[in-house]
Backbone as JSON, one array per atom type, in Angstrom:
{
  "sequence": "XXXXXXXXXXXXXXXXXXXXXXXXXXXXXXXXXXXXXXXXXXXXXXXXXXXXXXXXXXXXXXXXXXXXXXXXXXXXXXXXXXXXXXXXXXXXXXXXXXXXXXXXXXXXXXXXXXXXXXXXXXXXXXXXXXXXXXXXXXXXXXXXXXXXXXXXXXXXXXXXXXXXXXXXXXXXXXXXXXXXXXXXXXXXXXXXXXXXXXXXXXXXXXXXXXXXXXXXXXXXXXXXXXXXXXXXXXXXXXXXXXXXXXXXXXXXXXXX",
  "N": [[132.11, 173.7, 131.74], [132.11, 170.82, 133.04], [133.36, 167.75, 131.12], [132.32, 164.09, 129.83], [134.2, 161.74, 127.93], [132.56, 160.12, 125.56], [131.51, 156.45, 125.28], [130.6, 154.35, 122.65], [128.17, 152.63, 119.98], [128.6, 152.55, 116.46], [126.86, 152.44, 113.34], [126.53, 152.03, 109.9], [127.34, 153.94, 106.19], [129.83, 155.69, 106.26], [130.05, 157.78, 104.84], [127.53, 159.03, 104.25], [124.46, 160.93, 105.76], [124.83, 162.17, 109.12], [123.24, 160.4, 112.37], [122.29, 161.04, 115.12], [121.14, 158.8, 117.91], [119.81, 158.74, 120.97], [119.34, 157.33, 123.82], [117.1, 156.39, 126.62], [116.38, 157.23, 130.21], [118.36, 154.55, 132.55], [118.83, 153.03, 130.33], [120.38, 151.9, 127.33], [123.2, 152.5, 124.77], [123.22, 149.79, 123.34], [120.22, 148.71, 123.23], [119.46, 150.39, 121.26], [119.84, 149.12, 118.99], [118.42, 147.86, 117.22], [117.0, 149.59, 115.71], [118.91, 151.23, 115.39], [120.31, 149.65, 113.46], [118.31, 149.52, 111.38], [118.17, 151.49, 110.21], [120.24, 152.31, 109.25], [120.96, 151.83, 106.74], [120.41, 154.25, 105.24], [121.31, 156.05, 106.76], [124.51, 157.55, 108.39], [124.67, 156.74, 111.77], [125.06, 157.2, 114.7], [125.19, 155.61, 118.15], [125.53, 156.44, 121.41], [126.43, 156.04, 124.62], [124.59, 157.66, 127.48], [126.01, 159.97, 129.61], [127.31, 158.39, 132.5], [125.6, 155.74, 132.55], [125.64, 152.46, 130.7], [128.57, 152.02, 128.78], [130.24, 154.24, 129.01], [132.21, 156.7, 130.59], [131.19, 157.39, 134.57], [129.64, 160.14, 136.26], [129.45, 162.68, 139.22], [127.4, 164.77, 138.79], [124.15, 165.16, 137.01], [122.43, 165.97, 134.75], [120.5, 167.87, 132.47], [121.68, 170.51, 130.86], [124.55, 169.24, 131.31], [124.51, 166.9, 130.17], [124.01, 167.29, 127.89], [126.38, 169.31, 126.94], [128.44, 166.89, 127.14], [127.46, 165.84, 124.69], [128.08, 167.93, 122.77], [130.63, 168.0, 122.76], [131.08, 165.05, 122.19], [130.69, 165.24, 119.21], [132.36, 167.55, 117.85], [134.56, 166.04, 118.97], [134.34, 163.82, 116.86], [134.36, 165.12, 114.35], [131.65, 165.77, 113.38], [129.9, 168.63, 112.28], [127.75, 169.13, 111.68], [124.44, 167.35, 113.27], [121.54, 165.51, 112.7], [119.52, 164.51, 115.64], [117.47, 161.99, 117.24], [116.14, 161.32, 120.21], [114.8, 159.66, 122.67], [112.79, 159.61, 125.5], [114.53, 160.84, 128.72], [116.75, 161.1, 126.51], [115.76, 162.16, 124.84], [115.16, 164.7, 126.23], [117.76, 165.41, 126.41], [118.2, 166.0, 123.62], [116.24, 168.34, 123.14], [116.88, 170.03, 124.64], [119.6, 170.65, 123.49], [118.87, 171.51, 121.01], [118.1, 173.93, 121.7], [119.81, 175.12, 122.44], [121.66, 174.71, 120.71], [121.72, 175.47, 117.97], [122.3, 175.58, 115.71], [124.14, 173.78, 115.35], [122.97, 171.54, 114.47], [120.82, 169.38, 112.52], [118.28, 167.74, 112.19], [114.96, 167.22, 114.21], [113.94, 164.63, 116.19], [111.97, 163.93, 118.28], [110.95, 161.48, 121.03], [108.24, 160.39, 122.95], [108.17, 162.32, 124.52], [108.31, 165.64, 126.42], [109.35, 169.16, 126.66], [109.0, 169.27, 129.31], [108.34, 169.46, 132.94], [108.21, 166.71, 134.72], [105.94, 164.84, 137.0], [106.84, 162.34, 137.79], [108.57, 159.75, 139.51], [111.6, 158.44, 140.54], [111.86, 156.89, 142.44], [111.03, 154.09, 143.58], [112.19, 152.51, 141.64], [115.0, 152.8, 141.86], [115.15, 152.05, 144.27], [114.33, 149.57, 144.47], [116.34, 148.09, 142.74], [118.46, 148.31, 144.71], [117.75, 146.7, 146.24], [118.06, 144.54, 145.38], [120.08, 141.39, 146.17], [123.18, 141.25, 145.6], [124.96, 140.06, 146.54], [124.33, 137.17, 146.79], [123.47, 135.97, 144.35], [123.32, 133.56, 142.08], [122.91, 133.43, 139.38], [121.02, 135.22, 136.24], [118.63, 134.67, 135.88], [117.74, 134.28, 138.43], [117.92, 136.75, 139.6], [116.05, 137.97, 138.59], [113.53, 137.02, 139.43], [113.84, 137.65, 141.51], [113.63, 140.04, 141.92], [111.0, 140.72, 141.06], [108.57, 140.89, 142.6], [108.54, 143.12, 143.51], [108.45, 144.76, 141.42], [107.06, 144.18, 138.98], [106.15, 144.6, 136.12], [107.11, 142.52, 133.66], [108.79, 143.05, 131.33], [109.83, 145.75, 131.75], [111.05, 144.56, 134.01], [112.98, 142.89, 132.84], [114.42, 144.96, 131.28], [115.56, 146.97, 132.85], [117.2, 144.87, 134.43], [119.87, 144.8, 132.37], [121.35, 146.24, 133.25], [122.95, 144.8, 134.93], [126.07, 143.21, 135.73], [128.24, 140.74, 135.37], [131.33, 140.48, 136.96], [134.56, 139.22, 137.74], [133.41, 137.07, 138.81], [131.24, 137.82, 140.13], [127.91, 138.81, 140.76], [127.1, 142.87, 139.82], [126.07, 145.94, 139.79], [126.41, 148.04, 136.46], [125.76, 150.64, 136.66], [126.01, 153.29, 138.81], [124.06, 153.38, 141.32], [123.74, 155.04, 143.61], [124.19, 158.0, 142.74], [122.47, 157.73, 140.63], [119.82, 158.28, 141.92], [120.54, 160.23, 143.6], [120.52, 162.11, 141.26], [117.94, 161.62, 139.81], [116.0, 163.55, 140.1], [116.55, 165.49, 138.27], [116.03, 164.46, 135.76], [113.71, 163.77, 135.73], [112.77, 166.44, 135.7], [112.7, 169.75, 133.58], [114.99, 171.82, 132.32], [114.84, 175.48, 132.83], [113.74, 177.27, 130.23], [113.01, 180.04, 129.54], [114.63, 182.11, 128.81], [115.62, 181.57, 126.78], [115.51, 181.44, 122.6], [112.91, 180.12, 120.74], [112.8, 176.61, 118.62], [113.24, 176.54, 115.77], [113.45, 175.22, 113.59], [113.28, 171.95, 111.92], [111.53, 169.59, 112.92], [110.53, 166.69, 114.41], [107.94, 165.83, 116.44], [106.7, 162.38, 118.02], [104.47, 159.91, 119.23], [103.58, 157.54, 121.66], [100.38, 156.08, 120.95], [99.37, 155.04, 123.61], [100.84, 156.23, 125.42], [100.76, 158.85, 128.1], [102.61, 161.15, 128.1], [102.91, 163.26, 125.98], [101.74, 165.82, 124.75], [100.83, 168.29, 122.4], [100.36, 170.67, 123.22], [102.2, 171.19, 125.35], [104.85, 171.48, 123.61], [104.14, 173.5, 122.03], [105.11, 176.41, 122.45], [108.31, 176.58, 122.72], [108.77, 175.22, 120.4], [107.6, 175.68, 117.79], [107.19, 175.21, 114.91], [107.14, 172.43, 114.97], [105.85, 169.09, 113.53], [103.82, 166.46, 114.69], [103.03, 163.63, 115.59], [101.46, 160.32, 116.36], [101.98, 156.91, 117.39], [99.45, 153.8, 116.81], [98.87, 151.58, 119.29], [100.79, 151.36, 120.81], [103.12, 152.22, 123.88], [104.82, 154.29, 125.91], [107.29, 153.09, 125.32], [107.58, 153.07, 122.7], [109.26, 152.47, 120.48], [110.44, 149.86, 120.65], [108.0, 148.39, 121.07], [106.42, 149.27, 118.55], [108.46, 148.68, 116.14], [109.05, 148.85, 113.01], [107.07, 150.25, 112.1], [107.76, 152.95, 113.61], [110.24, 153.38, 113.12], [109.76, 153.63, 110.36], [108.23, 156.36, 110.43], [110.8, 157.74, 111.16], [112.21, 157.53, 108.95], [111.1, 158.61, 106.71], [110.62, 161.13, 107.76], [113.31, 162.57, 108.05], [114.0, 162.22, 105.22]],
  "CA": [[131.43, 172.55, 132.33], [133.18, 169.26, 132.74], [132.37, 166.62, 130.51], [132.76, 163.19, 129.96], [133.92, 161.14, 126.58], [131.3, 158.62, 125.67], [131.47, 155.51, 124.28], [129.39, 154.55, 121.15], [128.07, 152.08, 118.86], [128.35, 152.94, 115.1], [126.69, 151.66, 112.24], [126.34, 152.72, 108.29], [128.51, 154.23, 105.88], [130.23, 157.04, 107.1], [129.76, 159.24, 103.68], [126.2, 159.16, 104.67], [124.54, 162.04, 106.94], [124.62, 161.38, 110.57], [121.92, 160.78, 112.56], [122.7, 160.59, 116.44], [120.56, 158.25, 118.87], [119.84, 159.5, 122.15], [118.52, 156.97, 124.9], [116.9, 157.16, 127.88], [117.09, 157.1, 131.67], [118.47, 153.8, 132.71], [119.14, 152.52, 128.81], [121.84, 152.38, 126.74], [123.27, 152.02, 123.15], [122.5, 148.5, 122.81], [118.84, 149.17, 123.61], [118.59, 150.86, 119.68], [120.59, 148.21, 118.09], [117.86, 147.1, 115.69], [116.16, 150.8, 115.09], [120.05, 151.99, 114.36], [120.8, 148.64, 111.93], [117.37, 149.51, 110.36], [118.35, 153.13, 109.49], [122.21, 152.72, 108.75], [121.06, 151.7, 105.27], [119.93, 155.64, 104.38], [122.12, 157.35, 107.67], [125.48, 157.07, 109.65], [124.34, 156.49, 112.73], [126.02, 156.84, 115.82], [124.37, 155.88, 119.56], [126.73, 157.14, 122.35], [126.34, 155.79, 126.02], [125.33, 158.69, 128.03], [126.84, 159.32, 131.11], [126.56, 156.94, 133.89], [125.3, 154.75, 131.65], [126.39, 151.27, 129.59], [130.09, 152.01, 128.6], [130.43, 155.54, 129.42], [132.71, 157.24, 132.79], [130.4, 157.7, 135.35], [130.03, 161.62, 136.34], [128.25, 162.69, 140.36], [126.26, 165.81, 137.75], [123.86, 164.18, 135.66], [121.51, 166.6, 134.44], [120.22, 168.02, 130.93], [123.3, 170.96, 130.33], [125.64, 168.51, 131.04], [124.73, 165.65, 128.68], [124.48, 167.92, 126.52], [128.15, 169.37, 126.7], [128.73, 166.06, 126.56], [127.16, 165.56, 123.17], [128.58, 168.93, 122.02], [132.27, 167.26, 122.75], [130.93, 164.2, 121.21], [129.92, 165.52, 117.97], [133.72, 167.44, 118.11], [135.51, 164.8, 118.43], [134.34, 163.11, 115.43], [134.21, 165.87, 113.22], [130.6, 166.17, 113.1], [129.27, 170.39, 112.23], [126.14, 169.35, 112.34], [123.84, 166.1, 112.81], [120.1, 165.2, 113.28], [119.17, 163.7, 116.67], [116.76, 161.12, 117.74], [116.05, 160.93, 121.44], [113.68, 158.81, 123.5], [112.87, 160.05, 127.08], [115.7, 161.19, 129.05], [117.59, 161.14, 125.5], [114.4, 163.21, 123.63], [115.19, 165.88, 126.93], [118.44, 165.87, 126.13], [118.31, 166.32, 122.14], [115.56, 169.63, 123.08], [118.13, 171.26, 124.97], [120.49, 170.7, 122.66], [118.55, 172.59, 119.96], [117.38, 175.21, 122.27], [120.74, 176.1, 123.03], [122.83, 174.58, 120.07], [120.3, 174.88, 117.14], [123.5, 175.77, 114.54], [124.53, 172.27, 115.32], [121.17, 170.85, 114.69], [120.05, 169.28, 111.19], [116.47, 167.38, 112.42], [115.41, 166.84, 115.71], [113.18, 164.04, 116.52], [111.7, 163.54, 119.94], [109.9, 160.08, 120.64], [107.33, 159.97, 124.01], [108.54, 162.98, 125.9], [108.01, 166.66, 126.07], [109.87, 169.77, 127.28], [108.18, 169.84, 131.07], [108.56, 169.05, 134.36], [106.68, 165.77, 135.45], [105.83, 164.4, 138.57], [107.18, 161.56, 138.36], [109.44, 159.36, 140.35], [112.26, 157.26, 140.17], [112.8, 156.49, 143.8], [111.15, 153.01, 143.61], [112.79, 151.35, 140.85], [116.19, 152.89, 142.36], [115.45, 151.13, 145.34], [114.3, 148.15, 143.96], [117.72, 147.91, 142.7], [119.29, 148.39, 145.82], [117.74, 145.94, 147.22], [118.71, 143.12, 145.2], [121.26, 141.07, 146.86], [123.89, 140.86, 144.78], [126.05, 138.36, 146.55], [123.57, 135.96, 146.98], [122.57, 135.84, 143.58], [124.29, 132.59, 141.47], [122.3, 133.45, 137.94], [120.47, 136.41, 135.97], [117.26, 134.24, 136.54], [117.37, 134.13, 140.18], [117.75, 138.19, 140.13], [114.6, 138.98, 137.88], [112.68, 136.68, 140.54], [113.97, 138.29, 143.43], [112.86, 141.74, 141.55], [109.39, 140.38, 140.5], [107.38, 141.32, 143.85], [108.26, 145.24, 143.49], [109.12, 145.35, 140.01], [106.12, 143.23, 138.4], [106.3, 144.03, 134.39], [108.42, 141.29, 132.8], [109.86, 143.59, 130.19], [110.62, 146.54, 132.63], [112.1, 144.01, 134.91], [113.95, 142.74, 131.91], [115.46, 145.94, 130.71], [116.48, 147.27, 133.84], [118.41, 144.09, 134.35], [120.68, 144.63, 131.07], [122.63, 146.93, 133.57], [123.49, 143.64, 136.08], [127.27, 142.65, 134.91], [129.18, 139.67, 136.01], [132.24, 140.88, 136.79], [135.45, 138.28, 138.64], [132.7, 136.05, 139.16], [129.98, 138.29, 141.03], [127.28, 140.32, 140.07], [127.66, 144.08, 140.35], [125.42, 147.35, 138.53], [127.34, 149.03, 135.8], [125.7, 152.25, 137.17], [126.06, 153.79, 140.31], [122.83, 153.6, 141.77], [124.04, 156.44, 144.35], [124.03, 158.42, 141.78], [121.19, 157.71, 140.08], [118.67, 158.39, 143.15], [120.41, 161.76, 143.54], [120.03, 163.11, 139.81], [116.86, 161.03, 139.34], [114.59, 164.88, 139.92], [116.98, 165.96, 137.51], [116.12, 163.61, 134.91], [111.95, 164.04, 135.37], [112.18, 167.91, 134.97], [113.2, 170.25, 132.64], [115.32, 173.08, 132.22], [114.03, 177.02, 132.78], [113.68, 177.71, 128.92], [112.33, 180.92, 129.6], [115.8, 183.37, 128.31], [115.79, 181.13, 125.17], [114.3, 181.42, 121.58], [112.21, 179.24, 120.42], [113.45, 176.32, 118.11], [112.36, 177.19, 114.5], [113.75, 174.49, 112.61], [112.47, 171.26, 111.2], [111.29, 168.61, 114.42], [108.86, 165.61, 114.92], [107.38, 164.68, 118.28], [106.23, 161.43, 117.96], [104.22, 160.29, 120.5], [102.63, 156.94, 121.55], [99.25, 156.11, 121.24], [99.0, 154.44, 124.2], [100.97, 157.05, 126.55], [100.33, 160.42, 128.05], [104.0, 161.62, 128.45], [103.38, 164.43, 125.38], [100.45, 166.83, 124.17], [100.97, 169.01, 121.64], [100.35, 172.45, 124.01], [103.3, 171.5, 125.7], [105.4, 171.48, 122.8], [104.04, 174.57, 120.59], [106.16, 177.45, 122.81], [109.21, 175.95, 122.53], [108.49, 174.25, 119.31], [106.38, 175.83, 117.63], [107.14, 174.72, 113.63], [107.25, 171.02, 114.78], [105.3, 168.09, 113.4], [103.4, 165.56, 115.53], [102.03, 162.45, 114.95], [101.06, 159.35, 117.24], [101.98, 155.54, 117.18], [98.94, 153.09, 117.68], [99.44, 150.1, 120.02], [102.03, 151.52, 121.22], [103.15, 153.08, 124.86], [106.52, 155.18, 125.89], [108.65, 152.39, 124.22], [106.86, 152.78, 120.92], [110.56, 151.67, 119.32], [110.42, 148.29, 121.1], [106.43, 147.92, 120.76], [106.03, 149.29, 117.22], [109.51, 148.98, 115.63], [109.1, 149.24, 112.0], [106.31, 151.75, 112.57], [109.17, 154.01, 114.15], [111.26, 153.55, 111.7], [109.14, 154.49, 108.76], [108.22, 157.65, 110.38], [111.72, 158.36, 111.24], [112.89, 157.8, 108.21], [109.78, 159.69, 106.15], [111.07, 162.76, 108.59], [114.66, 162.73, 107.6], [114.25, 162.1, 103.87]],
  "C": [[132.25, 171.29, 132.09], [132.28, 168.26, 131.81], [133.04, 165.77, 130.42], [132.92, 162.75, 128.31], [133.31, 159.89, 126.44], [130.95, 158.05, 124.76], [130.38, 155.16, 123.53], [129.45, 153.18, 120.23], [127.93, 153.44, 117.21], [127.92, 152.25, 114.21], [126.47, 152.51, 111.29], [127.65, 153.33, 107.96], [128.76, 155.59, 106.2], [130.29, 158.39, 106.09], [128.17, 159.36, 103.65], [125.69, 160.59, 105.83], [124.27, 161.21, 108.16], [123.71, 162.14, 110.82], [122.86, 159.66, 114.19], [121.56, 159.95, 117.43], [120.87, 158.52, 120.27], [119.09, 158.31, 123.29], [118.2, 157.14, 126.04], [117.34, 156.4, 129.42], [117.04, 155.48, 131.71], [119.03, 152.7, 131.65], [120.51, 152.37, 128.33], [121.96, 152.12, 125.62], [122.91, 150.85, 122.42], [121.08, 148.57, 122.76], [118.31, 149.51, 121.97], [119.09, 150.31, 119.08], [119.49, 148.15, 116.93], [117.07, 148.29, 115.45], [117.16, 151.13, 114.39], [120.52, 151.56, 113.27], [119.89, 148.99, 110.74], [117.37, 151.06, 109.52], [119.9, 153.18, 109.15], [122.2, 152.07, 107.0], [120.65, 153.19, 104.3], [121.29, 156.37, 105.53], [123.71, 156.2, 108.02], [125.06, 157.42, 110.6], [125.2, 156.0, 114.08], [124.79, 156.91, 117.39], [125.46, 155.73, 120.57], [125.53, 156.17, 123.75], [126.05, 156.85, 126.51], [126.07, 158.66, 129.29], [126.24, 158.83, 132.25], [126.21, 156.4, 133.05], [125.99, 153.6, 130.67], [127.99, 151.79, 129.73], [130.81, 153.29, 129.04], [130.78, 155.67, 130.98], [131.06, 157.73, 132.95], [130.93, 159.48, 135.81], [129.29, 162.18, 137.79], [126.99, 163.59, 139.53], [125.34, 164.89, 136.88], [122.61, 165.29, 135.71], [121.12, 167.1, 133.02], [121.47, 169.04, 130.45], [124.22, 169.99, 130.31], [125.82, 167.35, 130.37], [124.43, 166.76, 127.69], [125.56, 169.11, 126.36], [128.68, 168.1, 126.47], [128.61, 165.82, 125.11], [127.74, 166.77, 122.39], [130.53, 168.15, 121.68], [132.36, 166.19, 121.72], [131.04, 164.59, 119.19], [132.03, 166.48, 117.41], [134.59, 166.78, 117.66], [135.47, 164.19, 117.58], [133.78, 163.72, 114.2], [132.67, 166.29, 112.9], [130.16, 168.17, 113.7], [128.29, 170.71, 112.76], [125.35, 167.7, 112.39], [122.21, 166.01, 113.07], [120.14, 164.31, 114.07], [117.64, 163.59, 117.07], [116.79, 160.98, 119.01], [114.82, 160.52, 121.91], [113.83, 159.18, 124.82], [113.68, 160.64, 127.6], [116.5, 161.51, 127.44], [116.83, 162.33, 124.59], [114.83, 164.57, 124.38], [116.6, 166.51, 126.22], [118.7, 166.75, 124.62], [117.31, 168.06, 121.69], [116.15, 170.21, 123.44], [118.89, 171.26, 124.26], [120.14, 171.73, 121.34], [117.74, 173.86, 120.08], [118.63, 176.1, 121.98], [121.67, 175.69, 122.11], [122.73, 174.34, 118.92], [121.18, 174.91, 115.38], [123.95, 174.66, 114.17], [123.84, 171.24, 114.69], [120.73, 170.73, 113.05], [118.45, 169.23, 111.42], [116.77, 167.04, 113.34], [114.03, 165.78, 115.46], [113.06, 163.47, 117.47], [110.72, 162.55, 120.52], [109.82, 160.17, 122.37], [107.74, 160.9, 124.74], [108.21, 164.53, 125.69], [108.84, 167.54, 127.1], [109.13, 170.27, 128.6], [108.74, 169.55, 131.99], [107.67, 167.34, 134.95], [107.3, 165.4, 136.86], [106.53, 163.08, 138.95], [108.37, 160.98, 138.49], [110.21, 158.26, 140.31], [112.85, 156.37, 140.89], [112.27, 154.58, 143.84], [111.78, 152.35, 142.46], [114.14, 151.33, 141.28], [116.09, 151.69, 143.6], [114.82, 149.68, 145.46], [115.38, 147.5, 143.62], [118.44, 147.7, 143.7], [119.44, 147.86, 146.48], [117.79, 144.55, 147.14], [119.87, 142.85, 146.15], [122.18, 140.29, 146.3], [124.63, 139.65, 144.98], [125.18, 137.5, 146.5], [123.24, 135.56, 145.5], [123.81, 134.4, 142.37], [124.03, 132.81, 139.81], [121.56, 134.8, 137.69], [118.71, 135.97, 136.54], [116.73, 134.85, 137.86], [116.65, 135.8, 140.64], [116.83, 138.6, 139.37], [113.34, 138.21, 138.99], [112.88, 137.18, 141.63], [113.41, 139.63, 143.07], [111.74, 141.79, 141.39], [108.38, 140.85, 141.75], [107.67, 143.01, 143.67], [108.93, 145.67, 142.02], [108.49, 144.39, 138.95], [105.99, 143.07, 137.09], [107.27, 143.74, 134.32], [109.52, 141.99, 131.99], [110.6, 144.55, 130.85], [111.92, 145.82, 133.22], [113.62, 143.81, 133.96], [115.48, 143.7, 131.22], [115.9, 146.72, 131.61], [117.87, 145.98, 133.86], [119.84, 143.82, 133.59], [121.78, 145.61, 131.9], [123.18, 146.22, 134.82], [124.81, 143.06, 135.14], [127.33, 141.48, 136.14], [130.88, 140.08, 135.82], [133.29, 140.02, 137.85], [134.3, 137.27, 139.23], [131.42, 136.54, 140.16], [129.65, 139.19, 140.3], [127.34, 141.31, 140.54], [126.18, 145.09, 139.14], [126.44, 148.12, 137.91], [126.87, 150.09, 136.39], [125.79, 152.06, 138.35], [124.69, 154.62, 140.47], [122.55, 155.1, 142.76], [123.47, 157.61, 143.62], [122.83, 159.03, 140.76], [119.47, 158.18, 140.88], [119.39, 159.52, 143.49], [120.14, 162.65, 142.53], [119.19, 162.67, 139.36], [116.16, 162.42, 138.81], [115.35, 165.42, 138.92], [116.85, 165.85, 136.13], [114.04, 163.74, 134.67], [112.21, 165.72, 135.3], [112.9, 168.12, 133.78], [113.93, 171.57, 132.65], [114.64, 174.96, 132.11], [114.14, 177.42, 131.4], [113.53, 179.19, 128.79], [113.08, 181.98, 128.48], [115.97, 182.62, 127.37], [114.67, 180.97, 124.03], [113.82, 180.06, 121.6], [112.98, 178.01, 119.38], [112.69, 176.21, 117.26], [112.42, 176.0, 113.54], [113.04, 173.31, 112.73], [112.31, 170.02, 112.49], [110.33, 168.21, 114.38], [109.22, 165.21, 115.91], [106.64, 163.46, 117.91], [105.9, 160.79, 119.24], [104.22, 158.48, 120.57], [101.43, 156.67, 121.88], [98.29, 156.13, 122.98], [99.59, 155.3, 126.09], [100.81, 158.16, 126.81], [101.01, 161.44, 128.49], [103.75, 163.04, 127.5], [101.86, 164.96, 125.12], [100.96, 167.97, 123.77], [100.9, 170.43, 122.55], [101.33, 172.15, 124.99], [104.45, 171.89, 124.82], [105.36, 172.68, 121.95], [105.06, 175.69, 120.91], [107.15, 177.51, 122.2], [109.79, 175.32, 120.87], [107.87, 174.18, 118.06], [106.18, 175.51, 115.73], [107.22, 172.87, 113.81], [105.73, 170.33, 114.21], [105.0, 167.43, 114.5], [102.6, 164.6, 114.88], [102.02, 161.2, 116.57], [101.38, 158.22, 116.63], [100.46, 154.82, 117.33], [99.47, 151.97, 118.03], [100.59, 149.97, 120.29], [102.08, 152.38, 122.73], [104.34, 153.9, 124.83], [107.69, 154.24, 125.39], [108.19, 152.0, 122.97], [107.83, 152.25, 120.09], [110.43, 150.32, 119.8], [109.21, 147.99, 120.59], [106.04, 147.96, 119.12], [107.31, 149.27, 115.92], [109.73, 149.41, 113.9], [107.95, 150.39, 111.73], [106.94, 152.6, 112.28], [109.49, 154.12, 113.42], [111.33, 153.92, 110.59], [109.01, 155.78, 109.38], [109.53, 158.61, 110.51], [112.21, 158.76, 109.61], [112.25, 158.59, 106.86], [110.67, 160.88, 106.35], [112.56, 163.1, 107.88], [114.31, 162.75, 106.74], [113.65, 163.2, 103.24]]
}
């Protein structure tokens, strides 16, 4: 399988165990800056770009095997045997396949708001919400969260989509390739046929949040079936943004 090499923040000391951050669709390494600063005082902590995404080559494949050959390369290249991964959404999918199919590799897995399924849903309007900014016209970042505000109405959504609008020779542009992204979107809401693989036995918290209805424990037991679960309150699918030191204690509870 082809893969791509993908760039990375690092923080902590590196005689520490690693602990890999996984984000999700649309996201990127900056995104866990202050979950990864707040855990690089117990872990080394590395959060990778995946592909298409923030700093990372762009790839036309974007599906769950192939970020995770990616992360197998990753892990490779910098000597890591084995590490515990953290993934959020898209990043949580990836980090379950990874210890379906690469569970030798695999210290702790922890999977925040997502579950090994299929869902229904869809990523065609926010793609083409994107699409339909108009980049040349746009003189400021302002201008382009008001021109997004009629079909793209929460502030913070709007917000954190926008973190992938560059200024590049003096015009704005999308680091991703939206193309792209609106063909491997269905790729990115399902899940892989698990069926011809064991189960993963080893040590894993789902963490959910309170406030969303992305996981339930009877999706998870097959697949999963020695994991932990617990719930955030006052929290939804970005329980790290909403509840951040929350997160962080249970992560770091889990690991220790």
């Amino acid at each position: 399988m082809e893969t791509r090499e993908l760039a990375f923040e690092e923080f902590g000391n590196p005689d520490n165990s690693p602990l890999i951050i996984l984000h999700g669709f649309f996201a990127s390494s900056r995104n866990w800056r202050q979950v990864a600063q707040k855990l690089s005082a117990r872990f080394h902590v590395y959060v990778p770009d995946m592909r298409n995404h923030g700093a990372s080559p762009h790839h036309p494949l974007m599906d769950y095997p192939s970020m995770t050959a990616d992360l197998l390369q990753f892990m490779d290249r910098w000597g890591l045997e084995t590490a515990s991964l953290l993934g959020h959404s898209m990043g949580g999918k990836v980090a379950m396949w990874f210890a379906l199919t690469s569970p030798d590799r695999l210290a702790k897995l922890i999977v925040a708001d997502i579950a090994p399924v299929s869902y229904k849903h869809s990523f065609d309007h926010t793609v083409l919400a994107l699409k339909a900014l108009p980049l040349a016209e746009l003189s400021n970042r302002k201008q382009a969260e008001s021109l997004l505000a009629s079909r793209i109405p929460e502030l913070s959504y709007r917000q954190f989509l926008l973190q992938n609008l560059i200024l590049k020779d003096g015009k704005y542009c999308w680091r991703l390739d939206l193309d792209i992204f609106q063909r491997m979107a269905p790729n990115i809401a399902a899940f892989p046929n698990a069926d011809h693989l064991a189960p993963f036995t080893g040590k894993a918290l789902f963490i959910a949040g309170g406030d969303s209805d992305f996981v339930k424990p009877e999706d998870i037991n097959s697949l999963f079936p020695e994991a932990a679960f617990g719930t955030i309150a006052d929290a939804g699918h970005w329980l790290h943004v909403q509840q951040p030191d929350v997160f962080t204690a249970w992560v770091k509870n889990f690991l220790a």
